[in-house]
Backbone bond lengths (Angstrom), bond angles and torsions (degrees), N, CA, C in turn:
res aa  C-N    CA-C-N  psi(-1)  N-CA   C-N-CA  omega(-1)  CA-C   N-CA-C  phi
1 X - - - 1.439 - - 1.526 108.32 -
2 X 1.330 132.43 125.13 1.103 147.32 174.35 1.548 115.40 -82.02
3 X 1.109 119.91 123.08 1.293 142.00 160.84 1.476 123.00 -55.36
4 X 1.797 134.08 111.42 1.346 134.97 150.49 1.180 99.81 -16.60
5 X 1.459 111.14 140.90 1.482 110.42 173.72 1.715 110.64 -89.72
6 X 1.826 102.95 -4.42 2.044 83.82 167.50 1.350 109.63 -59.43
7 X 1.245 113.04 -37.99 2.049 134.58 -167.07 1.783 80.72 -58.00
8 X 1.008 97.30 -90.48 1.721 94.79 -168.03 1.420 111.29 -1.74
9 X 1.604 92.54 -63.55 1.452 98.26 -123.69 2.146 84.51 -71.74
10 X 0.951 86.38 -58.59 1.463 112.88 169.20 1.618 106.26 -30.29
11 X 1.015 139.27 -58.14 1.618 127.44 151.18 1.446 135.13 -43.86
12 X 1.707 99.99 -41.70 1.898 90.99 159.40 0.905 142.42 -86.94
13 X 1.460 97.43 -6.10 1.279 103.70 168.89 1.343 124.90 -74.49
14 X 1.235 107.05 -34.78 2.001 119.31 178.76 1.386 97.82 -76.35
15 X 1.629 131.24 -25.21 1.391 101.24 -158.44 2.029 83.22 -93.58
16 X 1.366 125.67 -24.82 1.258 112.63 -167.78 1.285 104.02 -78.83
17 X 1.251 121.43 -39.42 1.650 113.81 174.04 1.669 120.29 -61.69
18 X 1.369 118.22 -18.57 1.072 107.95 -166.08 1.947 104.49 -113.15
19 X 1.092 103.55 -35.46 1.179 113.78 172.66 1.767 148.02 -117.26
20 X 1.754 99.06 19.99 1.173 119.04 -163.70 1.321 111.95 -82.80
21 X 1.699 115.68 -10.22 1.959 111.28 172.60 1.580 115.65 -81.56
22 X 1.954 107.75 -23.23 1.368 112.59 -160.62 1.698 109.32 -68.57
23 X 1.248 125.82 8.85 1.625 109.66 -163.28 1.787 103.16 -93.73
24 X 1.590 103.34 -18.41 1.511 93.66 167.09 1.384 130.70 -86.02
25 X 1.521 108.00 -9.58 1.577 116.08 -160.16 1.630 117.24 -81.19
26 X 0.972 126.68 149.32 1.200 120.86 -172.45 1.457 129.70 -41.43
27 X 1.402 143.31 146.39 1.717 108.64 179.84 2.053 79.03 -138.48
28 X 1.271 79.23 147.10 1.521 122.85 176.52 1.450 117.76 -63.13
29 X 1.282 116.31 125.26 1.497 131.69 165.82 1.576 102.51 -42.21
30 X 2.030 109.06 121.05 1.467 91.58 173.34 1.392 105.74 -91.90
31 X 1.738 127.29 -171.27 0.897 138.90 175.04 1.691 102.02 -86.19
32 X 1.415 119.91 164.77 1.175 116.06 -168.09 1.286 107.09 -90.62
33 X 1.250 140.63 176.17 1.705 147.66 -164.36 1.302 100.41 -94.48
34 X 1.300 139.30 -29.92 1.381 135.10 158.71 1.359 135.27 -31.19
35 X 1.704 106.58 -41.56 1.196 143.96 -166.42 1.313 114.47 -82.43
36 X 1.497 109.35 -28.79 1.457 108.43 -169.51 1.273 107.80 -101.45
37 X 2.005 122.41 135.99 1.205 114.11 -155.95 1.941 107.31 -72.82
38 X 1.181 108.55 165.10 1.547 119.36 172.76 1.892 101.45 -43.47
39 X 1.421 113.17 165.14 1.022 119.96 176.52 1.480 118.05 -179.64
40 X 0.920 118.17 132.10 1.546 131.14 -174.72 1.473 99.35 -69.71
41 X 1.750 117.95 155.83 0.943 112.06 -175.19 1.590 119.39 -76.23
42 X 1.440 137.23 174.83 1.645 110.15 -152.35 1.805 79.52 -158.47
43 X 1.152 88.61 118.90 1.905 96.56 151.06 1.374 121.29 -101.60
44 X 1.427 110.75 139.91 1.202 110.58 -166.43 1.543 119.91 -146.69
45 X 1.674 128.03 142.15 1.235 114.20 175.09 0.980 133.60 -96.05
46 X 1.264 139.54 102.85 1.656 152.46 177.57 1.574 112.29 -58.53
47 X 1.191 94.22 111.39 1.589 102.09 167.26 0.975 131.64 -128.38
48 X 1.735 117.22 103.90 1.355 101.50 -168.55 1.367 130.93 -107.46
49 X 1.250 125.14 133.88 1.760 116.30 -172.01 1.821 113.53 -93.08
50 X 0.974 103.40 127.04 1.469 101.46 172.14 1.465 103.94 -134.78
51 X 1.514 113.47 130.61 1.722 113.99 174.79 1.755 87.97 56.51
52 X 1.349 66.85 -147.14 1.931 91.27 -173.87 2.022 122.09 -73.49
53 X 1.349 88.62 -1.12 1.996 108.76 -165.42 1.537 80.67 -93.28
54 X 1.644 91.30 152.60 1.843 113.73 171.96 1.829 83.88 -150.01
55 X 1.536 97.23 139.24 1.098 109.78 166.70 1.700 126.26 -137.21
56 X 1.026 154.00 113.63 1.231 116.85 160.48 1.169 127.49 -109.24
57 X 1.496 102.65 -149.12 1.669 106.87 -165.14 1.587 88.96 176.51
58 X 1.606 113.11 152.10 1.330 136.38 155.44 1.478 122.21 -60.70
59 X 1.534 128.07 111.66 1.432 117.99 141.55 1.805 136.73 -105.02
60 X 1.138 110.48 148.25 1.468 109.21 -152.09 1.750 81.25 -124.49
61 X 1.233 114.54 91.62 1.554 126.31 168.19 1.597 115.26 -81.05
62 X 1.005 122.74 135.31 1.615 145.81 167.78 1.027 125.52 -146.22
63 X 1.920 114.23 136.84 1.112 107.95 178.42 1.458 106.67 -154.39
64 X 1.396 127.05 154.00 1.778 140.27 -168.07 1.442 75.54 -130.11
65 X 1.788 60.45 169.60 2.085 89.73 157.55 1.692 120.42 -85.35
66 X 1.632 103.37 31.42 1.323 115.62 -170.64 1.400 95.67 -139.25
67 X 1.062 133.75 17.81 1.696 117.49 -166.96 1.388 116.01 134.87
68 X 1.381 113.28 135.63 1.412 141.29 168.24 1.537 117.11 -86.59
69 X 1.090 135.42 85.06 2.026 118.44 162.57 1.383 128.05 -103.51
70 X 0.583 110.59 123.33 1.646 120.75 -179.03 1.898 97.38 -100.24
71 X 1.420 105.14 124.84 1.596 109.17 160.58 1.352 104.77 -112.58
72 X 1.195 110.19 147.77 1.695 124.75 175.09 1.113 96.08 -111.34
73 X 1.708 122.00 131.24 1.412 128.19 -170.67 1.855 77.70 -139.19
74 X 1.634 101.16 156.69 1.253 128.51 152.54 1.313 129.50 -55.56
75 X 1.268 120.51 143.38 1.680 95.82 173.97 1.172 126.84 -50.19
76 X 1.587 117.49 -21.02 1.695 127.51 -163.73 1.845 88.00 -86.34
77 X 1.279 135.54 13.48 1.116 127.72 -157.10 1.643 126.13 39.91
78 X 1.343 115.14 53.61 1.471 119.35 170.42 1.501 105.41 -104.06
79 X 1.442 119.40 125.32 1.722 101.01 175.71 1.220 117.32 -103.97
80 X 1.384 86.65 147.21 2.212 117.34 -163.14 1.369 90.16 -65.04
81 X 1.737 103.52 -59.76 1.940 104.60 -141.18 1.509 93.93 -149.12
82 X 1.210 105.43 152.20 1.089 99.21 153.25 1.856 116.63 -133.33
83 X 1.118 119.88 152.86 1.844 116.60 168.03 1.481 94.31 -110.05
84 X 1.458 98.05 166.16 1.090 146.84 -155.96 1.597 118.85 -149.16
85 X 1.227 128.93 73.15 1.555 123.57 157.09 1.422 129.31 -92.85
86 X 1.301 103.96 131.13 1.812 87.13 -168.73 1.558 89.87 -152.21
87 X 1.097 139.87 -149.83 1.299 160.54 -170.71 2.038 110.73 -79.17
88 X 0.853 113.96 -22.29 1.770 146.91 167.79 1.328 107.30 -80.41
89 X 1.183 109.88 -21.01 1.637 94.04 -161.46 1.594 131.93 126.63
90 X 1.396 126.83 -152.82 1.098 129.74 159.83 1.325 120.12 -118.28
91 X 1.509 129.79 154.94 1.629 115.81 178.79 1.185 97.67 177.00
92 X 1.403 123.24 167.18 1.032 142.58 136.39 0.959 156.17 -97.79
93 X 1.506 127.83 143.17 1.388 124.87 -153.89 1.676 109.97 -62.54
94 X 1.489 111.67 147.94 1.846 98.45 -176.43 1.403 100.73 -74.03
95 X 1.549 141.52 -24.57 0.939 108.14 173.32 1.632 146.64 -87.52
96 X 1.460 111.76 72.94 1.226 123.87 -153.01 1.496 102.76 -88.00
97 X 1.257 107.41 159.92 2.115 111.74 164.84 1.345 98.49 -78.24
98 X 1.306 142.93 0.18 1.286 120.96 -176.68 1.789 114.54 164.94
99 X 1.146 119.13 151.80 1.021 124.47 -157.80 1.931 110.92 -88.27
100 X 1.215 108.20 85.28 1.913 115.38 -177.15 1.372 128.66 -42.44
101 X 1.201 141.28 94.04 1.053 128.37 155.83 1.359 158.65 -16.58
102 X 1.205 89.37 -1.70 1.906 130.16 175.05 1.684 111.28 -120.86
103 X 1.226 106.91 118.69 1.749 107.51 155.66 1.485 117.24 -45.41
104 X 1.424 111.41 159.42 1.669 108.98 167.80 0.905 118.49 -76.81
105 X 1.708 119.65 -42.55 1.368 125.46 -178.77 2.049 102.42 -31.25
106 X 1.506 101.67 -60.12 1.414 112.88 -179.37 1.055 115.65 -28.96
107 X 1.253 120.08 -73.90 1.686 139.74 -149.22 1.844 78.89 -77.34
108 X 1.119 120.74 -60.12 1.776 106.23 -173.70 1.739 108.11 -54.44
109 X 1.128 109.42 -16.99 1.828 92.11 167.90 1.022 119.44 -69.08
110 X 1.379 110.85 -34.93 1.818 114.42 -150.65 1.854 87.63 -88.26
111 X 1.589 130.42 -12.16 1.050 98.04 -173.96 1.352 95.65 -112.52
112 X 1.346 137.07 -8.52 1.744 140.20 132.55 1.477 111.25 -3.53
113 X 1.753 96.33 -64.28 1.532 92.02 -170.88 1.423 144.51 -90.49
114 X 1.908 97.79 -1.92 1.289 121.87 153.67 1.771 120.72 -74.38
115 X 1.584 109.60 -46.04 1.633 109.79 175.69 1.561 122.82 -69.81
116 X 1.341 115.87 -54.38 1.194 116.56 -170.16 1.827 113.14 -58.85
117 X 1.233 86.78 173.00 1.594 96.10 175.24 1.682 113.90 -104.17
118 X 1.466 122.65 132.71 0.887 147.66 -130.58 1.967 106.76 -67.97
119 X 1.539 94.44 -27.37 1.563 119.07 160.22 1.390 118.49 -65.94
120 X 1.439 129.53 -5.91 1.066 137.87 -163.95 1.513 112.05 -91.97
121 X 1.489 87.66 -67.88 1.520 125.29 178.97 1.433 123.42 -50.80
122 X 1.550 100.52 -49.22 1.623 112.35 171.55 1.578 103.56 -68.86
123 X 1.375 129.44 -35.75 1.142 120.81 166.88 1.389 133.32 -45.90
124 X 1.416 98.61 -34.42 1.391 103.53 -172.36 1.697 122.82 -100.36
125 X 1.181 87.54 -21.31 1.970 114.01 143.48 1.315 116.73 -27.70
126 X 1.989 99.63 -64.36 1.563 113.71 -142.54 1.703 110.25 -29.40
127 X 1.595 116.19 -62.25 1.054 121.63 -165.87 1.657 122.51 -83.49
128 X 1.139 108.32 33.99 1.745 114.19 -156.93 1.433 104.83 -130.37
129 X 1.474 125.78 -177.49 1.234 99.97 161.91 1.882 100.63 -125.12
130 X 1.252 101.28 48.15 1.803 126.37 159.75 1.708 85.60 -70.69
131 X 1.707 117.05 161.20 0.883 140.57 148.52 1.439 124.48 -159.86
132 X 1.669 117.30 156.05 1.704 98.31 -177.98 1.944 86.34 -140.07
133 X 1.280 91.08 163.25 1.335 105.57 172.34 1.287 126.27 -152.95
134 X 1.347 125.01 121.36 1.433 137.75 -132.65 1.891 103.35 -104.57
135 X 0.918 116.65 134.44 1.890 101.08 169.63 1.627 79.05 -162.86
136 X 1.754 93.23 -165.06 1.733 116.80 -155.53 1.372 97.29 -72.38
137 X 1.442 130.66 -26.05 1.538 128.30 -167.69 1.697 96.91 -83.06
138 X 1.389 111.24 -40.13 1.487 87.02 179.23 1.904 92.77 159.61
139 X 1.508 114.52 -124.40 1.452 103.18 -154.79 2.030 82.68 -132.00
140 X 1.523 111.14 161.65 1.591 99.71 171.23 1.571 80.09 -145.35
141 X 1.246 119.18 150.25 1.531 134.34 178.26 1.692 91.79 -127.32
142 X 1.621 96.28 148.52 1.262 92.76 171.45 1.883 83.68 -149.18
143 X 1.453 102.36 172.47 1.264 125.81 135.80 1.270 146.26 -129.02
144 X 1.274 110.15 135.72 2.063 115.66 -138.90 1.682 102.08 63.23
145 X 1.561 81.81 -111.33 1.737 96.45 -176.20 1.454 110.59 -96.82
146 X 1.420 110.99 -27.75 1.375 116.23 -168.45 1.236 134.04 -58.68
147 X 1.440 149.09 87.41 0.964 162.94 -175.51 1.539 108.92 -20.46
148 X 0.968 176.60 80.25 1.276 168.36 -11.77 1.810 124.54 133.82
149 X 1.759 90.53 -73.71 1.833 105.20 166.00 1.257 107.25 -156.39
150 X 1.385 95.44 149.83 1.485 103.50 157.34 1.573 139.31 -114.35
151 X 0.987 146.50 151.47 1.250 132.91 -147.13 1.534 86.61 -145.33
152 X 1.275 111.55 146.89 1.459 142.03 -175.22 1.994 128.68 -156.36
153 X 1.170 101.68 155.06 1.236 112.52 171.27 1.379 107.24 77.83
154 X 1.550 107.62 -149.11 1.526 113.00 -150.61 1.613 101.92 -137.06
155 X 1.521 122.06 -156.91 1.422 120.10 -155.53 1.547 94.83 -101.14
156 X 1.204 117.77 -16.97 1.594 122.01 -177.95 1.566 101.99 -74.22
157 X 1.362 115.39 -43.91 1.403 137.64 -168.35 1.485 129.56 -153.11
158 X 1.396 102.12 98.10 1.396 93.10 170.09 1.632 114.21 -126.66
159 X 1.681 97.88 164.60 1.478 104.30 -161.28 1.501 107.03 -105.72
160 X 1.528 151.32 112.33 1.200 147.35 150.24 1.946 137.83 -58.57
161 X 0.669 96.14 91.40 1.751 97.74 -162.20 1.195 94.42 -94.56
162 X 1.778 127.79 116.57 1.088 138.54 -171.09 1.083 107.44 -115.41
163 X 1.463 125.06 91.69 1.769 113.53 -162.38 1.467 90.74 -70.56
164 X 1.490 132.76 -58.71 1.185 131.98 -143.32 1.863 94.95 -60.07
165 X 0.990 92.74 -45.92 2.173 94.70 -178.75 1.339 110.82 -73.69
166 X 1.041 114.93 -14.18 1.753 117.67 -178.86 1.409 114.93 50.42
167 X 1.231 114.66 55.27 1.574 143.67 171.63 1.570 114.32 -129.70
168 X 1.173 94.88 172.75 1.818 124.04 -178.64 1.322 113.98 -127.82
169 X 1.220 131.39 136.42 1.194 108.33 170.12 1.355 90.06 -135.02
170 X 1.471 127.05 154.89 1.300 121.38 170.27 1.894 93.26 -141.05
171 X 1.266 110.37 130.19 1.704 134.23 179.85 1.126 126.59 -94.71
172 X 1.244 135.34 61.31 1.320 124.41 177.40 1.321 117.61 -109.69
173 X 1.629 105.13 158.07 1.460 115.59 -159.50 1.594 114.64 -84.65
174 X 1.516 98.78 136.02 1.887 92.38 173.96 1.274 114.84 -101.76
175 X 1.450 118.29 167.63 1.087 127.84 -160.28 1.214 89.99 -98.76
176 X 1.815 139.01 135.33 1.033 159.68 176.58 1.235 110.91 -46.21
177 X 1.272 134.94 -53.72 1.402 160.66 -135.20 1.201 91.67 -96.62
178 X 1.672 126.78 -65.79 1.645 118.20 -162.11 1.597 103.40 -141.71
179 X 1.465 101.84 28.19 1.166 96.30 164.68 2.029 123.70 62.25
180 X 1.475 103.54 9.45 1.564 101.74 -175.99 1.649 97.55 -89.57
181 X 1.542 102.40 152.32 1.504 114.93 176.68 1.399 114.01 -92.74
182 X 1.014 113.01 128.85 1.787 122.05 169.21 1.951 85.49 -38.41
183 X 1.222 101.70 172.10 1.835 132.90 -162.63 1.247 67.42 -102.30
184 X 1.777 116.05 146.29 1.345 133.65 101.26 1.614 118.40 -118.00
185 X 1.900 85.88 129.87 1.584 85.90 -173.41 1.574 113.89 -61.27
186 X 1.335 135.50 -18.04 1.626 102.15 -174.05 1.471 117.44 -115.93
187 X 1.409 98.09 31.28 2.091 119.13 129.46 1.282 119.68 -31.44
């Protein structure tokens, strides 16, 4: 199935502007699939801010004790990509809209370090020189010293601050039925 070329165009552009330095940068030990609690499957709206650009897009998260996928759909609901973490690894499905500028392994960290539980993560740290550190504002990952992301908020809404990608992401869940997003106030 072929993609409108606004959709196209309009996807490479957000994923190259927003994520086109991360494919060399280091990526992080995930936590194992065991670890991460059960969860119903979850639609969700991705919004990402970069500079002065806001974009979104649909994610449709799932996960067993067999696997993590995340699909990225369009707003018109056409899907871009999909990942795949499971026991193999990270990847993506071949039938994608287009070829990402980011590894999966990647994109499965950054959402590692929003899902899992905070016992998880440091676990999977232990031997690396990944680190995270947890307080009332929320979660900070670094590597070595380097500040990396930050992670915030709650299950209605949470916020991803990717210094190294120089994005925002903020996640909140839609309602099945009509498609409205839970509020986050710093939208």
């Amino acid at each position: 199935m072929k993609l409108p070329p606004f959709v196209r165009q309009a996807w490479l552009i957000i994923a190259i502007t927003l994520l086109a330095g991360c494919a060399g940068r280091p990526v992080a030990t995930l936590p194992g699939l065991s670890t991460l609690p059960e969860m119903e499957t979850q639609m969700q709206r991705l919004t990402f801010y970069h500079h002065d650009q806001r974009h979104e897009m649909i994610g449709v998260l799932r996960h067993d004790d067999m696997s993590l996928r995340l699909a990225i759909l369009s707003p018109q609901g056409q899907r871009l990509l999909t990942l795949v973490h499971d026991d193999d690894g990270s990847r993506f499905l071949h039938d994608a809209s287009f070829e990402p500028p980011f590894s999966a392994e990647w994109l499965a960290s950054r959402l590692s370090w929003s899902l899992w539980p905070s016992t998880a993560i440091s676990q999977a740290f232990h031997t690396s020189a990944w680190s995270l550190e947890e307080n009332q504002k929320g979660r900070t990952i670094r590597y070595r010293q380097r500040v990396i992301a930050r992670i915030s908020g709650d299950a209605s809404c949470r916020v991803i601050e990717d210094i190294e990608a120089n994005y925002r992401l903020y996640i909140a869940r839609l309602d099945d039925t009509d498609r409205t997003a839970a509020t986050c106030s710093a939208q």
